[in-house]
N, C-alpha and C positions, 0 to 999 in steps of 0.2 A: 521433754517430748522429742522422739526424733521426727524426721521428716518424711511421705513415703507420697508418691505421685500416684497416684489413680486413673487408672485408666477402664474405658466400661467399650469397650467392640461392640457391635452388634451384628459383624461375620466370624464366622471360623475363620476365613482367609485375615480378617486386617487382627484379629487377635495372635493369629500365628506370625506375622509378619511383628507384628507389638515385641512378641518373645522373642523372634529372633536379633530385634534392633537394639533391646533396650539392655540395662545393665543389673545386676543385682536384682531379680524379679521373680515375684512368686503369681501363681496361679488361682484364682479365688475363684472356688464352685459352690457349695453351699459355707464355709464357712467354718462349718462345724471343729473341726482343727486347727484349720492355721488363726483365726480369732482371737481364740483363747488361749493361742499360742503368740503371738502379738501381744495380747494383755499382759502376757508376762513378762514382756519382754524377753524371749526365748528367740525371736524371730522378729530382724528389723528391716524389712525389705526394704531397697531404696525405689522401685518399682510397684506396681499390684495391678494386676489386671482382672478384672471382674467379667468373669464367662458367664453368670446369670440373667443376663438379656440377650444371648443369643439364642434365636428361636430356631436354630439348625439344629444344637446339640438336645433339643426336647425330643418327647413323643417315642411312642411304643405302636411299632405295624408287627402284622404274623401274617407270613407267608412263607409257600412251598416247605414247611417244615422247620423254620425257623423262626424266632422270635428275637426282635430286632429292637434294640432301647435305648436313646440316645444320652449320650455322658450327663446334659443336666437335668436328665426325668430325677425327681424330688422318690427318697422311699416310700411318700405316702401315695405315690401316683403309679409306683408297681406294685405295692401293696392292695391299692383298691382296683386295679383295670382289670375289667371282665374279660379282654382278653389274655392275659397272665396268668388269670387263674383257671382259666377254661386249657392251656395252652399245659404249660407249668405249674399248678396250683403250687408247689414246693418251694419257689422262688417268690410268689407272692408272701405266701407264708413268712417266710425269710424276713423280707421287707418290713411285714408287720410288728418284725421283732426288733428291730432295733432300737435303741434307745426308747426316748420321750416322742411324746406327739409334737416338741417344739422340732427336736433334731427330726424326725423323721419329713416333716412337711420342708426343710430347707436344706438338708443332707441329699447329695447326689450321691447315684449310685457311681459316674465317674470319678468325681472327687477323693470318695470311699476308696475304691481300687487304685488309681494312681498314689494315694497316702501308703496302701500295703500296710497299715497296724496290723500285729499279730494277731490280735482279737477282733478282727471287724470280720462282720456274718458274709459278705459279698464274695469276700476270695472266694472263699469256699465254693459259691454255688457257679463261679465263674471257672474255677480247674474241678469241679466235681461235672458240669456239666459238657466241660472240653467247649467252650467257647472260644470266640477269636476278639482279639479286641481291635480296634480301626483304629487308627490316629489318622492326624493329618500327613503321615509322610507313609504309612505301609499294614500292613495288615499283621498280627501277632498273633498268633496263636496259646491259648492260655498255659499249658504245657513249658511255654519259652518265654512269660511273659512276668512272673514271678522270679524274682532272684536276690531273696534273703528278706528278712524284717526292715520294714520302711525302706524298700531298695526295687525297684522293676528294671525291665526291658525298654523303660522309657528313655531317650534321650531327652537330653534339655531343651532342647526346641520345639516337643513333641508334643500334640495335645491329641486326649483319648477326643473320639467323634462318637464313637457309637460302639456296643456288645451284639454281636449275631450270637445268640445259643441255641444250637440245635436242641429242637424237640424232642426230648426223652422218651422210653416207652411207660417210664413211670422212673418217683424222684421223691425224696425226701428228707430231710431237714432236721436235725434235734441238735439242740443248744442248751447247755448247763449255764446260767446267764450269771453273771456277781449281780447281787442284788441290788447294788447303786447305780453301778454305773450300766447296767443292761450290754455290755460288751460278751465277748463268750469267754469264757473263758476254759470251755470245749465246747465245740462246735461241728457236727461233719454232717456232710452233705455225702449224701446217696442216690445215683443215678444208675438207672436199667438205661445202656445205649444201645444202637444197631451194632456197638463194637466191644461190646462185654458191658462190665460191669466198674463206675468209677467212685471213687472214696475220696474226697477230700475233707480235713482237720482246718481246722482252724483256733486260736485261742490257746493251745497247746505247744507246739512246735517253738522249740527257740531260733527257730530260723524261720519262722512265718509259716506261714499255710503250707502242706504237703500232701503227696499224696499217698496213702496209708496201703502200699502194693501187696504188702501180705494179704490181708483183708480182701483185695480186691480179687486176689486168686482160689483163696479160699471160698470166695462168694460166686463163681462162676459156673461150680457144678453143683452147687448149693444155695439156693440165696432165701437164707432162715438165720437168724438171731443166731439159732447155737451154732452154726461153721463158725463163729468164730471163740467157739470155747478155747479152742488149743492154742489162741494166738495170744500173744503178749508184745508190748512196747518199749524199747529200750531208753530206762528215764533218762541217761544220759544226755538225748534228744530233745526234752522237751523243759517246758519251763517251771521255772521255781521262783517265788513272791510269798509276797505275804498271806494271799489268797488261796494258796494251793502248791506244796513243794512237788517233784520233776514226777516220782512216786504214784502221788496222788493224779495227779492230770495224765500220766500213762493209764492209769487204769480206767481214769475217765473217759477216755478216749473209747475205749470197749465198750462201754457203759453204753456212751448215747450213739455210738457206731449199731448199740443193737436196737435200739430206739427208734433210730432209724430207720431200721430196717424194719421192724413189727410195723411201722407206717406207713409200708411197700403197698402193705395189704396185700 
């Protein structure tokens, strides 16, 4: 058995200062990955700091056209908040789908996005919706804040604080799910903004979440399932497993991209 310190803040500020002092340390939000990634011994921190009792990173407010949710709101807690789905119904949605009712009720949605798995539902609606993300040191913009499979904008001292997502004029969600593990393994998210039209994939891409721009232009003077008959994906791009080769998930991608969009209404 190795050894690992724990540590549990109960501010943003003394948890950020923890990360900045300490050595060899990971960041604990719901668990849901680095756990069961510890059990495996895949991950031996000599550090852990436990973010689930700070009561800064909680809570979901909507104002001025935004809708604002703090790194450790739980997905059961955007999933069910009457403002989320009055706001964004698409991202409650979302929430709803992730995994089990155990991961959902102790999985953050921070945790989620700082991890960057290729197949988690969150990127998606976080560069589909052109969101900003907070940490404690600057503001990111979701556009700049992706960079490659399990890789962000994050620096090592950096903890997510909160997602502002601009309110869409309308937004929707479809997910091709593996049946075990409830991860996507296509995913895109479809947003109507004041500034066109945005498409993000998820589950698909061998470099993580992207944004699908053919589609998005095709969908600007058009925004109906079939604009995007003409378009196709270059498999190259995307991934291949045991659950679906580059092939198959390019064309899946079209699939629930129109899925999507039929859920525009």
């Amino acid at each position: 058995m190795y050894q690992t310190t724990y540590h549990r803040p109960s501010t943003v500020q003394e948890a950020a200062s923890l990360l900045a002092s300490a050595e060899d340390v990971k960041l604990l939000a719901g668990g849901q990955t680095l756990i069961p990634t510890m059990k495996q011994r895949l991950a031996a921190p000599a550090n852990l700091i436990d973010l689930g009792r700070i009561a800064e990173l909680k809570g979901i407010t909507v104002s001025g056209g935004t809708v604002t949710i703090g790194a450790g709101t739980t997905h059961a807690e955007v999933h069910t908040s009457a403002d989320v789905k009055a706001a964004i119904p698409a991202l409650a949605k979302l929430a709803g789908g992730i995994g089990d009712p155990h991961v959902r009720h102790l999985g953050t949605i921070g945790g989620s996005v700082a991890n960057n798995d290729p197949a988690a539902d969150y990127p998606s609606a976080v560069l589909g919706l052109g969101a900003t993300v907070v940490t404690t040191k600057r503001e990111i913009p979701a556009d700049d804040f992706f960079a490659g499979m399990f890789t962000t904008a994050l620096e090592e001292d950096e903890i997510i604080v909160r997602f502002v997502f601009p309110v869409p004029r309308k937004a929707a969600y479809a997910k091709f799910a593996n049946p075990a593990s409830r991860y996507a393994m296509t995913g895109v998210f479809v947003a109507v903004t004041g500034d066109g039209v945005r498409v993000a994939v998820t589950g698909a891409g061998s470099d993580g979440v992207f944004r699908w721009m053919d589609a998005e232009a095709a969908l600007a003077s058009d925004l109906s399932p079939s604009a995007l008959d003409g378009l196709s994906l270059d498999p190259s791009g995307m991934l291949s497993d045991i659950h679906g080769d580059a092939a198959y998930r390019a064309n899946l991608v079209k699939v629930m991209a129109k899925r999507a969009l039929a859920a525009l209404g």
